[in-house]
C-alpha positions in Angstrom: -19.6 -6.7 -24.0 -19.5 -9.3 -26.7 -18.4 -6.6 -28.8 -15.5 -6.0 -26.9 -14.7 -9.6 -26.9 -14.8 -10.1 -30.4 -12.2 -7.3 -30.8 -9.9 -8.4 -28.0 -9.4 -12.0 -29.9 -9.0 -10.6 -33.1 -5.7 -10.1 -35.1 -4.4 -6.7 -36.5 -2.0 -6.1 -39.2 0.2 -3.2 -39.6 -0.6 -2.4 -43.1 1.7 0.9 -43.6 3.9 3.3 -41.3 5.0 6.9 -41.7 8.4 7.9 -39.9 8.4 11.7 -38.9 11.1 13.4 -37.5 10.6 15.1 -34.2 12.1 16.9 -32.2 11.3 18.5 -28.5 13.1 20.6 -26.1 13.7 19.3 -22.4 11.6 20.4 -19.5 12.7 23.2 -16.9 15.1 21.9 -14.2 12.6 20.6 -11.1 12.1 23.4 -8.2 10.6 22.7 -5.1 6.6 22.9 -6.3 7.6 21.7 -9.5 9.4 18.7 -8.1 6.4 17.8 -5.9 4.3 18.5 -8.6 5.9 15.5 -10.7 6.3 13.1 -7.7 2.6 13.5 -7.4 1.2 12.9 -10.3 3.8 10.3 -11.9 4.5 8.6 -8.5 1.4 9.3 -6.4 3.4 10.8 -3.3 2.6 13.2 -0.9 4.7 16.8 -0.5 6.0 15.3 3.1 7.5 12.1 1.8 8.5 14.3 -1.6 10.9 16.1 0.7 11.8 13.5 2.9 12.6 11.1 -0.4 14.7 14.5 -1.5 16.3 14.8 1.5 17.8 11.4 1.4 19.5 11.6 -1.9 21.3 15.1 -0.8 22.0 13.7 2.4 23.7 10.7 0.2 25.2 13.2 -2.3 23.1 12.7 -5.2 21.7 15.8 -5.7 22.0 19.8 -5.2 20.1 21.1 -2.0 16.6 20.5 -3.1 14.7 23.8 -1.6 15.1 25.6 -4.6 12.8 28.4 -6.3 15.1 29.2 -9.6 15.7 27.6 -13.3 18.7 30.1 -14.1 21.2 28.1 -15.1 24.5 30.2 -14.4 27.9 29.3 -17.0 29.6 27.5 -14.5 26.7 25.0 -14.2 26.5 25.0 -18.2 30.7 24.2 -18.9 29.9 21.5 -15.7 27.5 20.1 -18.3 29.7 20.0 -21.1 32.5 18.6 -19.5 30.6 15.7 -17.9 29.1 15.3 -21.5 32.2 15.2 -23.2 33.6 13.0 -20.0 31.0 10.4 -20.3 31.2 10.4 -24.3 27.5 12.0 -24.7 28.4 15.2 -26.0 26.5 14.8 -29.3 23.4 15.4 -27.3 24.3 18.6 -26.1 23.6 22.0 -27.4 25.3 24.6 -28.5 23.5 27.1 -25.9 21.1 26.4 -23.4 17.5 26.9 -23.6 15.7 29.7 -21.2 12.8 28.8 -19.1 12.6 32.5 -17.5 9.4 33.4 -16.9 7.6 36.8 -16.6 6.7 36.0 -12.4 10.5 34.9 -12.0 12.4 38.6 -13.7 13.6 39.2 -10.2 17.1 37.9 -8.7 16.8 34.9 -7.2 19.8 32.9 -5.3 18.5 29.6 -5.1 19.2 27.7 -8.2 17.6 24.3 -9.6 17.7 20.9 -8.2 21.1 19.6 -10.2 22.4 15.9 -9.9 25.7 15.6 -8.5 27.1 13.6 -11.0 27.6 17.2 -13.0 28.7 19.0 -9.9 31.6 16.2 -9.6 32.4 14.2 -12.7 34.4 11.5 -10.9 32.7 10.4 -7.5 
């Protein structure tokens, strides 16, 4: 424990730094288990308060009906993007086509897409 004393009142120097770029692609949209998946561990809820927290903001208008069970993202939904990009002057962070997260388990059609903000369903609220 002394140990750990000594080193807490010491002083540390940044003797030399290496910049590297990076890069990384985004995460999947959130679907349901997904979504209570993240709420849990970053948050600590529970799946009832999860849903009922969801429920709220797409009662407000905030987001896209959050039951969902799909990442597709269709083109409408990708030129909503773009537009609100270009709208709120963030288009440089946009690319030029849209990264797939369709997995093997998810080939078949599904109708329910991905939990989407509303600010990219209607630009101007």
């Amino acid at each position: 424990m002394a140990a750990v004393a000594l080193l807490e009142k010491a002083r540390y120097q940044v003797l030399d730094r290496e910049d590297k770029p990076t890069s990384s692609k985004p995460g999947a949209p959130f679907i349901t288990p997904t979504l209570q998946q993240a709420a849990s561990t970053r948050l600590g809820y529970g799946v009832k308060k999860t849903m009922m927290m969801a429920q709220r903001l797409y009662e407000a208008g905030h987001i896209t009906y959050m039951r969902t069970d799909s990442t597709n993202l269709s083109q409408d939904a990708v030129n909503m993007v773009r537009v609100t990009l270009a709208i709120t002057s963030a288009k440089n962070i946009c690319r030029r086509a849209p990264t797939s997260t369709t997995a093997k388990r998810t080939r078949r059609k599904r109708t329910k897409r991905f939990v989407l903000p509303m600010l990219l369903c209607w630009p101007n609220p």
